[in-house]
N, C-alpha and C positions, 0 to 999 in steps of 0.2 A: 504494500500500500504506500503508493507516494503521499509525501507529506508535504501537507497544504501551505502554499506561501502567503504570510500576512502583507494584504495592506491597509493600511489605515488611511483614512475619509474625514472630511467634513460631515457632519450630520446633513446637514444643509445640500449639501449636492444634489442636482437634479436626478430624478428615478434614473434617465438616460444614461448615467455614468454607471450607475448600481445595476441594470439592465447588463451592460457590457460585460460588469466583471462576473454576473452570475451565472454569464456563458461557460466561463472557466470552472471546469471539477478541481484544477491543481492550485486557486486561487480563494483567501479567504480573506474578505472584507469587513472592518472593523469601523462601524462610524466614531465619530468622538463629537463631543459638545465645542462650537466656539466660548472663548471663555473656561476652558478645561483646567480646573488647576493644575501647574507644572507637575507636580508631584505625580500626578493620576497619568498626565500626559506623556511623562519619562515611564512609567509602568505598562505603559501600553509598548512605547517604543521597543522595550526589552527587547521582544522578538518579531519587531518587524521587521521587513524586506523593504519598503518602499514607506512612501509618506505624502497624503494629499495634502497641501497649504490653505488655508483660507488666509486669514491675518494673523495667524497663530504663529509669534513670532520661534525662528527656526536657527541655534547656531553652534556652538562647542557643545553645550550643556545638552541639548537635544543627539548629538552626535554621540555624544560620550554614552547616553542613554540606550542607543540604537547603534551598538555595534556592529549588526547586520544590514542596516537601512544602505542599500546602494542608489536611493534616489529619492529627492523630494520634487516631486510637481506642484505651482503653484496654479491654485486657480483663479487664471488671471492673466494676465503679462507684468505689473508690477512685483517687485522683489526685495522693496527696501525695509521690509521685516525680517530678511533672510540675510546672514553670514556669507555670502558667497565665499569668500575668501576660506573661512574653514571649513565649508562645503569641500571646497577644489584640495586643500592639504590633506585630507582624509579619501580623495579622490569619486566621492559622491556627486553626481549628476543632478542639475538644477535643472527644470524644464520648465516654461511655459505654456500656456493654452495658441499662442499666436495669432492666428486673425478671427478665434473663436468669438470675442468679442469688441473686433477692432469696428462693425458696422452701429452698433451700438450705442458707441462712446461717437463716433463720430457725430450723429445723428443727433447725440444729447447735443454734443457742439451747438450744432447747428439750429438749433432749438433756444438752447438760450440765446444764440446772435437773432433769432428771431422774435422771441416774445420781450425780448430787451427794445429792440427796434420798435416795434410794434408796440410797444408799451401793454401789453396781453393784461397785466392784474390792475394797473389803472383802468384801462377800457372795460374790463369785467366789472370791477366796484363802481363804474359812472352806470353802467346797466342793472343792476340790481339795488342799488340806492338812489334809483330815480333821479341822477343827477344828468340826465339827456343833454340837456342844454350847454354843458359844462366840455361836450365834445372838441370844441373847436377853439377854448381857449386853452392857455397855457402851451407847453411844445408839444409838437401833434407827433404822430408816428413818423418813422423814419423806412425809409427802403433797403436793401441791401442792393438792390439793381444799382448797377454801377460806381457802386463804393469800394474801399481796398480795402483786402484782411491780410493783417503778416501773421505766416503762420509759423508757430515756434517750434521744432520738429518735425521732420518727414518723414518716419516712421510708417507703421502698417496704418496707423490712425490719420496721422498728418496728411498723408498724401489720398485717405478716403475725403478729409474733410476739404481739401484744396480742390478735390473733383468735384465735391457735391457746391462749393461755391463759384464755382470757374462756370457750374451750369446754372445758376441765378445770374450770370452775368458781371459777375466781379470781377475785377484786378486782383490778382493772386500773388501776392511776392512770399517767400519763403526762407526764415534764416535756420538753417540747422550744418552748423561747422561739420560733421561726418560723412555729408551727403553732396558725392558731387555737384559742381552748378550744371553741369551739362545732363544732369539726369534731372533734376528741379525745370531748366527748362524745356529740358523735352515733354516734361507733362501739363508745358503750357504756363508757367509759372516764373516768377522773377525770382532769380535768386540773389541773396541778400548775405552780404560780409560781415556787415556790423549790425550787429542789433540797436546799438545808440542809435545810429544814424539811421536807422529803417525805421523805429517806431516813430516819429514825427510826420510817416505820412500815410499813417495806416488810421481808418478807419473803427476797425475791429481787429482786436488781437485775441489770437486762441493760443492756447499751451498744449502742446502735446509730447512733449520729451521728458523722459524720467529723472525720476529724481535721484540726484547726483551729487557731492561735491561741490562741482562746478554749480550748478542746477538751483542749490538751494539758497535761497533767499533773492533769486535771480532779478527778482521784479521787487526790488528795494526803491526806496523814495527818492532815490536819482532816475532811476530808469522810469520810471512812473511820472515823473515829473516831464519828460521827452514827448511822453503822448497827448493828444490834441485831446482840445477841454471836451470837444466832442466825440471822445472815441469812447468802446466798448471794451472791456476785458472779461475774456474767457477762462476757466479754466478746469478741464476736466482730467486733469493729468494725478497728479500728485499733491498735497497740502506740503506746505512752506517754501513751495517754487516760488510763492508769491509771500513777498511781508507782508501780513495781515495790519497790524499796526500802520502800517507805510499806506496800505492801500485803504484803511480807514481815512484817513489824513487826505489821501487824494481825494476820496468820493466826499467828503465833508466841507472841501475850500473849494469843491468844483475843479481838480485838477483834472480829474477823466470823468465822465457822463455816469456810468453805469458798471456794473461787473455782475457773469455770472456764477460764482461755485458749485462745484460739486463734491470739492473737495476742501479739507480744511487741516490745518497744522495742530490742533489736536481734536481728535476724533472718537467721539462726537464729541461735537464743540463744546463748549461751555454758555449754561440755557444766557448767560449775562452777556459773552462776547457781543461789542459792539457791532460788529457787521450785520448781527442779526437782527436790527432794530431801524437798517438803514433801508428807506424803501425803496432806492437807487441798485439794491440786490437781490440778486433772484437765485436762493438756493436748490440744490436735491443733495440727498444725505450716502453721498459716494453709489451713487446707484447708476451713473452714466454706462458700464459697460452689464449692468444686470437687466435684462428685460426676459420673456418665457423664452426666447429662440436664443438668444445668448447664453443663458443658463444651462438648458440644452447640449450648446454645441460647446459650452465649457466642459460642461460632466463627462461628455464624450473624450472630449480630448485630453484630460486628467489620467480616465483608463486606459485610454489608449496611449499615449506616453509614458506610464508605470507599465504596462506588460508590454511596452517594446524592450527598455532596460532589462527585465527580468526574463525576455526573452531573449539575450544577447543581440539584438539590432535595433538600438536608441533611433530613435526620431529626433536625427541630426539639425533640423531646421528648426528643434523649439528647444534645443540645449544650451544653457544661455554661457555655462564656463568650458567652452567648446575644448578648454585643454585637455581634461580630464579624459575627454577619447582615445588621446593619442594614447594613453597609460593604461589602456583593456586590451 
């Protein structure tokens, strides 16, 4: 009788994931609770094989636990709860879900540069408090037809949401240092050197590069200060790409128009944090790449990237510390 390989789950995962692995007779699946005290969650670890991610942060101490763990998948494409680095020293495999929920997040995008635009919860509260009359004063809605968005990353998401605005009619410039100019403009886009220098002529700014080092605190109250009184900011990437602080300060002297998050630098926010009292912001609570078809096609690809590893041929295109290949 072969003995069954553990992997451990999110509870939370869509049936779709748990559907795939119940294919498997050689394969046993263990949900866990987000929120899992460490203690419970290293006793799980003991003997497993592999390890689904939600935000359950993952790094030495999880590793030390899970002597046999030769892979954690997150589900997601973010990773900045995770060790990479003593991932890759113990030689275990980080993977992501990839474009599982890159349609998703863009869409949020796109959604907040439109109900921003459009002014959607003003226009809804002049219709349900009888204030009809009240439509045409103060500043009316805004278009996105022929406005510029610089988009910050070109990534799986970036370059969905550069598509989806390029077909509204936009000027599309793009600053992301890793991505050549000549692949930026081949898909119809300007590509962009300096970020100082590009946000003074952008309209609406979106964020879609991870969070990094380099990355954090990016949109501090100098670079905030560079965007037109009239622009929009985005940001469905990661919380503290943007200074909160900074970008309070902006929306309150009228340095930028509007911003919308999805994301926040601590999570869930705090009920006091001033951004949430500003009506110039339009939050959702890290939900931009979770909708039913994203959840779906994450759960999928969770299982299926833990039983490629365990089946000796990783699904090389979602391994984020691609060294670790070279050493199996």
């Amino acid at each position: 009788m072969t003995t069954k390989r553990k992997l451990l789950l999110p509870a939370t995962m869509a049936r779709a994931g748990w559907e795939v692995l119940a294919a498997r007779r050689d394969i046993e699946a263990i949900p866990f609770e987000q929120g899992i005290p460490t203690a419970e969650f290293h006793r799980l670890l003991a003997e497993a094989d592999g390890v689904g991610l939600g935000l359950t942060p993952f790094g030495e101490a999880e590793l030390a636990a899970g002597p046999q763990v030769r892979v954690a998948a997150r589900h997601g494409v973010g990773y900045d709860s995770v060790d990479v680095a003593a991932l890759t020293r113990r030689g275990v495999l980080l993977m992501v879900t990839g474009i599982a929920n890159s349609p998703s997040v863009a869409e949020q995008a796109l959604y907040f540069m439109l109900a921003l635009a459009k002014r959607g919860a003003y226009m809804d509260a002049l219709t349900r408090t009888n204030r009809w009359g009240e439509r045409l004063t103060g500043d009316l809605p805004a278009d996105l037809f022929g406005k510029t968005v610089l988009v910050v990353g070109f990534g799986r998401i970036g370059t969905r949401t550069a598509k989806a605005c390029l077909a509204l009619g936009m000027s599309v410039r793009v600053y992301d240092p890793y991505v050549e100019a000549s692949k930026i403009a081949a898909a119809g886009c300007t590509p962009e050197h300096d970020l100082d220098a590009a946000l003074p002529h952008a309209d609406f700014v979106t964020v879609h590069c991870p969070k990094t080092l380099e990355t954090t605190g990016m949109f501090d109250a100098s670079r905030l200060s560079r965007m037109r009184a009239s622009a929009y900011l985005v940001n469905t990437a990661r919380g503290g790409i943007i200074d909160e602080a900074a970008l309070h300060s902006a929306l309150t002297r009228g340095v930028i128009r509007a911003a919308g998050l999805d994301v926040f630098d601590r999570e869930p926010p705090s009920p006091d944090n001033p951004l949430l009292k500003l009506d110039s912001v339009l939050t959702a609570p890290h939900m931009a790449g979770v909708t039913k078809e994203s959840f779906d096609r994450m759960a999928v690809a969770v299982a299926n990237n833990l039983l490629s590893v365990l089946d000796g041929k990783p699904n090389v295109d979602t391994v984020v510390n691609k060294e670790v290949l070279g050493h199996r």
